[in-house]
N, C-alpha and C positions, 0 to 999 in steps of 0.2 A: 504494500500500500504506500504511495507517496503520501506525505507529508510535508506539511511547512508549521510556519508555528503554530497558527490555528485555522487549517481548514485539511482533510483529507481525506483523499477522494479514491477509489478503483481504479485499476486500468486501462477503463473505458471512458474517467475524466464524471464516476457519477458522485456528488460530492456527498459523503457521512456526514447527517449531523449527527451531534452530541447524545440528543435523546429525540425517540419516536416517540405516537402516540398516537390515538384514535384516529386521529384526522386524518393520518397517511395511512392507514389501511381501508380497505373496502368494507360497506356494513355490513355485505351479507357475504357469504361464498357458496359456490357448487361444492355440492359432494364428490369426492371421489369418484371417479367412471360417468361422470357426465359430462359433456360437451361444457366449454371447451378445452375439458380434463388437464385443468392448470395443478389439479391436487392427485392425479394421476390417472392412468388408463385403465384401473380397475378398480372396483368398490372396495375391494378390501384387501389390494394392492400385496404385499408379502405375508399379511395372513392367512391368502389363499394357495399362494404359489410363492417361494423365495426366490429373491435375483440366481440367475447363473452363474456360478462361480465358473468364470472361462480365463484360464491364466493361459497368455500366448508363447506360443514354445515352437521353434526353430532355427538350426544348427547343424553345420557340416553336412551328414547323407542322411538322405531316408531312415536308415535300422538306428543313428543314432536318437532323431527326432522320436524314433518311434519307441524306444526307451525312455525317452522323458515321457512322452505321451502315459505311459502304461505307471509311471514313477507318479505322474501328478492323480491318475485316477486312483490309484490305489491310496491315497491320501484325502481324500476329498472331492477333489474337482466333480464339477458336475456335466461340464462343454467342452469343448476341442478346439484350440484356437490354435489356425496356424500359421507362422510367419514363413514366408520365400526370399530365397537369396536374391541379389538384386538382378545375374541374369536372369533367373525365372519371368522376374517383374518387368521388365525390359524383353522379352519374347526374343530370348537366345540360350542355345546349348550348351550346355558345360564346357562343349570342344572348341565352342568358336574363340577366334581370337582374344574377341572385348570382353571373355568374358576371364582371362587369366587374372589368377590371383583373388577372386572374387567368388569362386566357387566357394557357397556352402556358408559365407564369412556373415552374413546378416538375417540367413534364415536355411529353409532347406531347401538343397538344391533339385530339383524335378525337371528332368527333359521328356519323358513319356511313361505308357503305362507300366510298365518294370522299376519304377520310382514310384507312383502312385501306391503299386501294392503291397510293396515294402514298407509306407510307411504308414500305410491301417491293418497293416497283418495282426490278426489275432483280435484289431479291435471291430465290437459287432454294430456298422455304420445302421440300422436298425436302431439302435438301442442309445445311442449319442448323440449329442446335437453338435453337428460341427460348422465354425465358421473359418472360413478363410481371406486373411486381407491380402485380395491382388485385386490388381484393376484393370489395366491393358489388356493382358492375357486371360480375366477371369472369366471369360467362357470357356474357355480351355481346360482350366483348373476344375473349375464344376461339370465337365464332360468328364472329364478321366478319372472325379468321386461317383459319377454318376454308375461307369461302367465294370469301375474294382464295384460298388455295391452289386453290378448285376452277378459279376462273378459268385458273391458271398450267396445270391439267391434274393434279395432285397432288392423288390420293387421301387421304382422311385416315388409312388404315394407314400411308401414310407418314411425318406428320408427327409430330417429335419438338420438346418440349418441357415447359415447366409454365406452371402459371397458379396464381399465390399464391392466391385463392381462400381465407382465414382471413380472416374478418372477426368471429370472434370477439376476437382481439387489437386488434380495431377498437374495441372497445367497451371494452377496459381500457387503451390506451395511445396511439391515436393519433387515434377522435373523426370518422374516416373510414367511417361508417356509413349508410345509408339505411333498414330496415326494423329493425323491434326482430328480436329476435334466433331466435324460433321460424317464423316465416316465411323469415328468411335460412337457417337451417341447411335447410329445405327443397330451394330453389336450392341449394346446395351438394350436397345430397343425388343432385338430381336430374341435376346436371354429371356426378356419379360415374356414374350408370346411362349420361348420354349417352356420354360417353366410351366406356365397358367396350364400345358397340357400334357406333361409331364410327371413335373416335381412339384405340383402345386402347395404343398407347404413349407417350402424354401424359399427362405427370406429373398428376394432378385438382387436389392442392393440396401448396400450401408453407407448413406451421403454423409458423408466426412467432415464435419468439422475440427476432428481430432488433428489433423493435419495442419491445417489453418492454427491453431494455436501454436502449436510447435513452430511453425515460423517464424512467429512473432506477434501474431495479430492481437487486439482486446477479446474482451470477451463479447459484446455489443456486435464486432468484427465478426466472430465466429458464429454467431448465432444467425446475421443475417447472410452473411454468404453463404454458409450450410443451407440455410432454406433457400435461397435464391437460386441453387443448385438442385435442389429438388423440385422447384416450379420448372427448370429446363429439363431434367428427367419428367417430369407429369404432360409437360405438353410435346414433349417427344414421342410418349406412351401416345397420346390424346391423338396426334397426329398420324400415329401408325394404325389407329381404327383399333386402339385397345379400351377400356374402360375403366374410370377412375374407381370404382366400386370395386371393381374386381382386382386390378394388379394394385392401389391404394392398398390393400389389407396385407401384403408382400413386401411393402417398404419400411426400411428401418434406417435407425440413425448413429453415429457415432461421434460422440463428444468427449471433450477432453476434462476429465476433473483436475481443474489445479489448485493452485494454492490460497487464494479468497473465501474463504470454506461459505462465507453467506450471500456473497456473489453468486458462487455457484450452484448453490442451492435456488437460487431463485429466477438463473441462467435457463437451468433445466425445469423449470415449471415455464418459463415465460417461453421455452421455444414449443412446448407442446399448445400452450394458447394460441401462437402464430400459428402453427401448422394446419390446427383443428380449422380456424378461420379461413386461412388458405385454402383446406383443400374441400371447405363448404361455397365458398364465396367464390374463386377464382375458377374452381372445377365441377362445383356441381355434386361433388359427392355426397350420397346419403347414406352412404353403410357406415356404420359407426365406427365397425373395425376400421377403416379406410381415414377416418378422420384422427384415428388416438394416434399418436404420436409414440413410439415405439421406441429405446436408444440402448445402446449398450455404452459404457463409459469406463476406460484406459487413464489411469492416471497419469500425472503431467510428463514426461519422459524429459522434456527439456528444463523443469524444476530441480532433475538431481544434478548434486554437487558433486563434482571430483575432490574437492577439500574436502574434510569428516563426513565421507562417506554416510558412517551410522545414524546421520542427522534425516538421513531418506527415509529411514525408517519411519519416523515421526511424520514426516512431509508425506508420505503414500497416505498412512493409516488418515490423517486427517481429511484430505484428497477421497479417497475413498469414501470414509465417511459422508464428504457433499451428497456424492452420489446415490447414497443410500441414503439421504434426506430429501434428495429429489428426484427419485422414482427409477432409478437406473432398472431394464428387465436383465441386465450381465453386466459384469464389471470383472476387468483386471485390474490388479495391482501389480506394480511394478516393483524388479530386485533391488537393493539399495546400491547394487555395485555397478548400475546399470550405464553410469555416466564416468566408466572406466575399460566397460568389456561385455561381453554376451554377458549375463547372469550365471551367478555358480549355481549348483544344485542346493549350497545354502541359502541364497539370496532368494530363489525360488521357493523354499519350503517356507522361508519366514513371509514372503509376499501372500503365500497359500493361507497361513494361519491368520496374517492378519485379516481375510476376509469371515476366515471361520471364527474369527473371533467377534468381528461387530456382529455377525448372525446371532452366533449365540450367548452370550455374554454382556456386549453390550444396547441389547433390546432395539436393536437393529429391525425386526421382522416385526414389532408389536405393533403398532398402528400404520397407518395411512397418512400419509402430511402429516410427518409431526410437527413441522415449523409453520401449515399453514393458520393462519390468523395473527401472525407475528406480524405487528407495527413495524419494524426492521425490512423483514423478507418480504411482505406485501408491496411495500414501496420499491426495495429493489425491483421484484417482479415487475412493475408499472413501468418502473424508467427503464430498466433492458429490453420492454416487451418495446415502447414507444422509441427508444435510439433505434434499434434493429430494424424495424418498420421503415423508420427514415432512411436507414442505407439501401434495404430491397427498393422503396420506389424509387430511388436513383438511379440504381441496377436497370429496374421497367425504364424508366427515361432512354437511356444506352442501348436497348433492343434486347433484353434480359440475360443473364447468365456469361451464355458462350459469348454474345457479343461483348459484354463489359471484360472479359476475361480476352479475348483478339485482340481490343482495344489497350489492354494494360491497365486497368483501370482498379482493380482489383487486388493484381501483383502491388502495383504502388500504392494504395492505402496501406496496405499489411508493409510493406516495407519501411514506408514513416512511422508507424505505428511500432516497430521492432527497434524501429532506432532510437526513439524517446524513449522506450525502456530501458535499452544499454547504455543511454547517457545518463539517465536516473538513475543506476547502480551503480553507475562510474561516479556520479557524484556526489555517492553516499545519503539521498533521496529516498532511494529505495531499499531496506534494507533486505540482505542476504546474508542470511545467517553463516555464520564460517568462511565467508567470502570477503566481504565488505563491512564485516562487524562482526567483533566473538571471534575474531581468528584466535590459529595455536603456529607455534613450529615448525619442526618436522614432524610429517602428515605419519600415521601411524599404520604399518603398510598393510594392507589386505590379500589374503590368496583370491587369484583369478581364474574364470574357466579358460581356457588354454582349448583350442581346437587342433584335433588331431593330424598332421601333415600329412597324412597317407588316406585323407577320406574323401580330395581333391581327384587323385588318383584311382581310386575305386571307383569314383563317378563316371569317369571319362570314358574308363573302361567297360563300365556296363551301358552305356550309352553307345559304343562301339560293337556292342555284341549285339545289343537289339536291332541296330540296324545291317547287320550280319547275316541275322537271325528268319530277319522277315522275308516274306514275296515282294521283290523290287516292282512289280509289275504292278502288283496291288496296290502300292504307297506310292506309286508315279497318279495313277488312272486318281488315286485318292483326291490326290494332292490336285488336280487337272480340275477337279469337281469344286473344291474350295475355291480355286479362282472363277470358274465360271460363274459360279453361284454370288462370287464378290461383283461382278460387272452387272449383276441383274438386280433384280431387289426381292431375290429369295430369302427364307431362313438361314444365315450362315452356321446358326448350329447343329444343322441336320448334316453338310457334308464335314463338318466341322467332328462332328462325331465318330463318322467311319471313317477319316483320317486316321483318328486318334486309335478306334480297332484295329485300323490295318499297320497298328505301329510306328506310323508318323509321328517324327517329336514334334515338342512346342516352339521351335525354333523353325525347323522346314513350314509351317503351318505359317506361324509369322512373316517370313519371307515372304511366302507366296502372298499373303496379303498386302504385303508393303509393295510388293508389284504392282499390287491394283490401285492399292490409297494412297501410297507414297509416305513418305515420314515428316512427321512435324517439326519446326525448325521453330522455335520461338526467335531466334535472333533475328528470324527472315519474316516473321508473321507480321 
């Protein structure tokens, strides 16, 4: 929080007074599970059902991920969250050039299906709810869980989970893109139709504000670019001849809990009032499901400190906490060693307890809005709900979304916005605990996970067997069909899928489609 001597404010520049009182709260409020479920999207919210504990895990190969995997369910976990190395995310093979050195090092690394099955072996995709954050590639990713479940015997009515599937936040904050932006929203489009007759209970996408924080942005920032990113998902849908009632009940959200703990509490109530409003008013929807506002919430990843580490401890569990005061349906916590290295296996277990612990200990799950009717949070709620509003119709002014985001319009808010916070730390404005105040010494060293040099080399090599392995005839003929299907305005997940059977990696796949759409250059946009 800045400060001066007496006035301070969030930030998003909302100023704290001293003491609230009736007048800044509203007189009356909605229940819980009523429109426009500011107090959450169920009547009796974690009484009925507790958040997902989904802690994200990804590292080195396949068998290793899939040892944590098996490590964190036998401990609690209740979800499957899984992170890709950044060739995955980028729509390239372990063996290609770009991708040296990079194998394996910020998630797991997956070129096709002999990666896919390796790393839910043993686990029953039936019985978990798994999500996964890719964006570019992520019809791919949900093609290849689609078809290890058909192996397991598991229909896809039964599989539950999401696929982050936002790569327009790809394009204002994290640079994890592959086709410029009217060709991707297509794919994206086109996931929504597979889905609806497919995997109809898989989430289609997770619009990202998580990202957007990490950058730098406010919180005001992320509230309304996330949504404004989902009015260009809905009228993409709208425009494909799909139906807000129906793929509306499919979308979900992802926010970032940081460090403002009553900010953020009142972040995550005020985007589900926007949403609900949004998607009555601007779309027409009347299924309720379609109106509630859905999120899962990742604590702050750019809050931890490489100085006293152990200090993150503290900074998660409070983070976390927001999120459980404002209606998060999953949440991860983050390792405290996170802003040094992958997370160790301790860093992970203590991240795990501290969710098991606001569940059960700290009366986590007891009520519904515990803070609504706070003089405090009421009023935050008002001013984030009324700034964000004003950033979306600016956004509408610009030609919505993709075009404020071509324009740079976006990018540069969030980058003024990151730099007033790094001159605010630098000026001792803002405090950071063991940073900028409360420092020590010499930092008191911690063990790290260490990734195995030889799981680089495993990969390559099973990536060079599969394609060894298969009928060239059939992964040529495949691959011919992707493109085709890319020149027309077919489903690209249908040839997209018997690629992926006849053993086509994610990278062959990619290619062939950068033939068609080309790649996006932001320097040249």
């Amino acid at each position: 929080m800045a400060t001066t001597e007496d006035r301070r404010e969030t930030d998003s520049g909302i100023e704290i007074k001293p003491v609230y009182t009736a007048d800044d709260a509203p007189e009356e409020l909605e229940l819980p599970g009523e429109f426009p479920y500011t107090r959450g999207p169920y009547k009796d919210m974690y009484r009925g059902r507790p958040w997902t504990i989904r802690q994200y895990a990804g590292f080195a190969s396949a068998e290793e991920t899939n040892q944590r995997f098996r490590y964190l369910l036998e401990r609690g976990q209740t979800g499957l969250s899984v992170a890709f190395d950044l060739p995955t995310q980028l729509g390239y093979d372990s063996d290609d050039p770009r991708a040296v050195g990079e194998v394996g090092r910020t998630g797991v690394a997956i070129d096709s299906i002999a990666d896919m099955e390796l790393l839910f072996d043993g686990i029953p995709l039936a019985e978990v709810s798994t999500s996964m954050t890719i964006n570019a590639p992520a019809a791919l990713l949900l093609l290849l869980y689609e078809l290890v479940a058909e192996e397991q015997g598991v229909p896809g009515d039964r599989l539950r989970g999401t696929v982050q599937n936002d790569v327009l936040k790809e394009y204002i904050a994290r640079g994890n893109y592959i086709f410029p932006p009217r060709p991707t929203m297509r794919i994206t489009t086109d996931l929504f139709a597979y889905c609806s007759e497919r995997i109809p209970r898989w989430n289609t996408i997770s619009i990202s504000g998580y990202h957007i924080r990490e950058a730098g942005s406010t919180a005001v920032q992320e509230l309304a670019f996330t949504l404004a990113n989902g009015i260009a998902y809905c009228q993409a849908a709208v425009d494909a001849g799909l139906s807000p009632d129906e793929f509306g009940e499919r979308l979900s959200f992802f926010f970032n809990a940081h460090n403002h703990f009553f900010q953020e509490v009142a972040k995550f109530r005020a985007a589900r009032r926007l949403w609900a409003r949004i998607m009555r008013e601007r779309f027409g929807a009347t299924n309720p499901k379609a109106r509630a506002l859905r999120f899962h919430a990742q604590t702050g990843g750019s809050t931890l400190t490489a100085q006293q580490p152990d200090n993150n401890i503290v900074r998660v569990a409070v983070q976390a906490l927001s999120a459980v005061c404002g209606g998060a349906q999953s949440i991860h916590t983050n390792g405290y060693d996170e802003a040094l290295a992958l997370p160790s296996e301790r860093a992970v277990h203590i991240a795990l307890r501290t969710q098991q612990l606001l569940a059960h200990e700290a009366g986590g799950t007891d009520t519904a809005d515990p803070f609504g009717g706070s003089y405090f949070i009421e009023a935050l709620t008002d001013e984030l709900e009324a700034k964000a509003w004003g950033l979306i119709e600016r956004i509408d002014e610009l030609g919505g979304a993709v075009a404020a985001i071509e324009q740079g319009f976006v990018q540069g808010e969030i980058d003024q916005a990151a730099f007033r916070w790094q001159r605010e730390v630098e000026a001792g404005e803002r405090v950071i605990v063991g940073v900028n105040r409360f420092t020590e010494g010499e930092e008191e060293a911690i063990e790290l996970y260490r990734l195995d040099p030889a799981a680089e080399r495993r990969q390559l090599e099973r990536t060079a067997r599969v394609r060894a392995e298969r009928d060239a005839e059939d992964a040529e003929r495949a691959l011919a069909a992707v493109r085709e299907t890319a020149r027309g305005d077919g489903n690209l997940l249908v040839p997209m899928r018997e690629a992926l059977r006849a053993r086509c990696t994610i990278g062959e796949i990619c290619n062939a489609l950068r033939d068609e759409f080309g790649m996006y250059d932001a320097q040249r946009a």
